[in-house]
NUTI-562225 format. One record per residue (C-alpha): x, y, z; residue in three letters. Coordinates in steps of 0.5 Angstrom, whole numbers, padded with zeros to 4 digits, always signed. Example, Ala and Ser with C-alpha at 12.3 -4.5 7.8 and 13.67 -1.06 7.14 Angstrom:
BEGIN
+0025-0009+0016ALA+0027-0002+0014SER
END
This chain:
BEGIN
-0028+0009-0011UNK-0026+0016-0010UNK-0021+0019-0015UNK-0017+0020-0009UNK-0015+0013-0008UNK-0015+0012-0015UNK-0010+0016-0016UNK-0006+0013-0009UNK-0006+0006-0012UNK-0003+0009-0019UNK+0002+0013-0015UNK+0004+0005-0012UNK+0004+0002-0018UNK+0009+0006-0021UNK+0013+0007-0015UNK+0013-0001-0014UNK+0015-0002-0023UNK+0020+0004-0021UNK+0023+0000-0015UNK+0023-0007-0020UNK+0026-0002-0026UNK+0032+0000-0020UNK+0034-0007-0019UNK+0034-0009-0026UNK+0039-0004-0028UNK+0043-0005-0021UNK+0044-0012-0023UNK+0046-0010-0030UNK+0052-0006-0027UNK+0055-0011-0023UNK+0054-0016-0029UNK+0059-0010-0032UNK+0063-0010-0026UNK+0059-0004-0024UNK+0059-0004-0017UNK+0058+0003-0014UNK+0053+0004-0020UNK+0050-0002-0018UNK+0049-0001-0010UNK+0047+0006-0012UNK+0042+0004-0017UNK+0039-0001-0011UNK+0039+0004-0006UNK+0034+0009-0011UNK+0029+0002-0013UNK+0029+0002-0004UNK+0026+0008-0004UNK+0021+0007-0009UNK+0019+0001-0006UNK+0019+0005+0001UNK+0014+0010-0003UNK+0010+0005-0005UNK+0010+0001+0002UNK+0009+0007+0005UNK+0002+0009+0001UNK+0000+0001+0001UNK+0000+0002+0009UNK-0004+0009+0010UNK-0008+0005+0004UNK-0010+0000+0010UNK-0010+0003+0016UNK-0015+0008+0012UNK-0019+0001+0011UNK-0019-0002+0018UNK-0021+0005+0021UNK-0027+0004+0015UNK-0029-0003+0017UNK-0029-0002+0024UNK-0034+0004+0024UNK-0039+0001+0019UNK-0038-0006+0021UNK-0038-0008+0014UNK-0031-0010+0009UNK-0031-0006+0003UNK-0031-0010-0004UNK-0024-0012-0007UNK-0021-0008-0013UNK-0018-0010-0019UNK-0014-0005-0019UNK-0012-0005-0011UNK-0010-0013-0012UNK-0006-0011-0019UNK-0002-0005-0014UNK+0000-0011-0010UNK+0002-0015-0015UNK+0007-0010-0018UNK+0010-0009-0010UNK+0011-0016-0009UNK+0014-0017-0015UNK+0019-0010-0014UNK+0020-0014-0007UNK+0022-0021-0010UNK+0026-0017-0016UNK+0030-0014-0010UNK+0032-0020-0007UNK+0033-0024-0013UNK+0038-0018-0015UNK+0042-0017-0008UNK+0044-0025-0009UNK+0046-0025-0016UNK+0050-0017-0015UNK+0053-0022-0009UNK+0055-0027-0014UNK+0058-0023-0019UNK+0063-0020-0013UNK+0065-0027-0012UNK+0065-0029-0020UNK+0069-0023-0021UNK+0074-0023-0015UNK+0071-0017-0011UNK+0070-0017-0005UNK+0064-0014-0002UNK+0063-0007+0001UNK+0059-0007+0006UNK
END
């Protein structure tokens, strides 16, 4: 594994705890009545998430080109599946941080701004 991939695996793997760390912090707010801060706070984790997302893709694509040209697959790295982990978390904390925002609209009497 080159230095270079190394260091795009690291760049997702904070990009993806960043985004996880976003939608903590966002539902924090709303749980404080926040919600501008909130939805903004939603909005950076969807950018760092995206950061994430984006060198997750290149990564595969760079793969596939890979294997189609040698006709072999490449050994898994432990350090790749822990990347995606990180993202697939970032992902179920953004759902589960939009539903409970949702509700602390509704427990508070807000109404929701689109």
């Amino acid at each position: 594994m080159t230095e270079e991939l190394i260091g795009k695996i690291f760049e997702m793997i904070s990009s993806a705890g960043t985004a996880r760390s976003k939608y903590v912090q966002a539902v924090e707010r709303a749980k404080e009545d926040k919600f501008n801060e909130a939805e903004e706070l939603m909005k950076e984790g969807g950018e760092c998430f995206l950061a994430a997302h984006n060198i997750h893709a290149e990564m595969l694509a760079d793969e596939s080109a890979k294997i189609e040209a040698s006709g072999k697959d490449s050994a898994v790295s432990l350090i790749l599946v822990h990347a995606e982990d990180q993202m697939m978390c970032a992902e179920t904390f953004r759902l589960m941080s939009r539903e409970l925002i949702d509700v602390y609209h509704k427990m508070n009497g807000n109404q929701k701004q689109d």
